[in-house]
C-alpha positions in Angstrom: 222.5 31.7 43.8 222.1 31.6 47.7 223.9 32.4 50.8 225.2 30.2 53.2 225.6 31.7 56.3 227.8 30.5 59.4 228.4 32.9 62.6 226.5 35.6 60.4 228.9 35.4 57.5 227.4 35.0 54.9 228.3 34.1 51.2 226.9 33.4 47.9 226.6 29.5 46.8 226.2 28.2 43.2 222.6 25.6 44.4 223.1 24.2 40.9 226.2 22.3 42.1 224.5 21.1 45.4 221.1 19.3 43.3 222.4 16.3 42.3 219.6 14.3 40.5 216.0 16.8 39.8 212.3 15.6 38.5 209.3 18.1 38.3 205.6 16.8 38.3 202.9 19.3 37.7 199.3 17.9 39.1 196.7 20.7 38.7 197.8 23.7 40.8 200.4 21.8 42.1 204.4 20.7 41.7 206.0 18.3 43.2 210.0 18.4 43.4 212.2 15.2 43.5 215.9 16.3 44.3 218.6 14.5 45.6 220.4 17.3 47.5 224.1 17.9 49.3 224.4 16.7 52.8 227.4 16.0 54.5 230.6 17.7 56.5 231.7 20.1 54.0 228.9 20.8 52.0 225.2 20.8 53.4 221.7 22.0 51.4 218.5 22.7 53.5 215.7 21.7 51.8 213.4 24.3 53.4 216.1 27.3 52.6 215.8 25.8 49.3 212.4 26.2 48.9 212.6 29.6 50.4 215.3 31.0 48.1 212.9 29.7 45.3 209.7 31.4 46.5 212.1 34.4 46.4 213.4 34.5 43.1 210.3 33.9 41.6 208.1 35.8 43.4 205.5 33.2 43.9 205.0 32.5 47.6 203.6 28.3 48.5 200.7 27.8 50.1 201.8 24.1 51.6 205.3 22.8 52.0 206.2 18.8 52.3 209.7 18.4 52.6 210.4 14.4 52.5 213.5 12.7 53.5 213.3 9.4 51.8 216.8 8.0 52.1 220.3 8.7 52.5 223.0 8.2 50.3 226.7 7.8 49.3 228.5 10.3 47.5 228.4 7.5 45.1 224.9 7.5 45.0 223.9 4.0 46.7 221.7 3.7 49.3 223.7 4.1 52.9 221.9 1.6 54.9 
């Protein structure tokens, strides 16, 4: 669970229902996270409080982030360009 916060109210999310389609790759030391993520009007997932809320509940601080927009889609899915 998170918090989404909004003129410091603040309330607990369910993040499962805001990661649409998820990959993990493991190279070495490293992961490498492929999520397609809520972003719109109504609902809205930062990658980077993502990541942070993950370093949190599992205690394991990153040593390099790389958040990468690669394309923005329809609630359908489809590319919106």
């Amino acid at each position: 669970m998170g918090k989404k916060g909004r003129r410091k109210v603040l309330k607990q999310v369910n993040l499962i229902e805001q990661i649409f389609d998820k990959a993990l790759t493991l190279d070495g030391s490293r992961v490498f996270l492929s999520l397609n993520l809520a972003a719109g009007n109504s609902v809205n997932l930062n990658p980077a409080l993502l990541i942070e809320t993950l370093e949190k509940n599992i205690q394991i601080p990153s040593k390099q982030q790389y958040i990468v927009r690669e394309d923005l889609l329809t609630a359908s899915g489809k590319s919106f360009c």
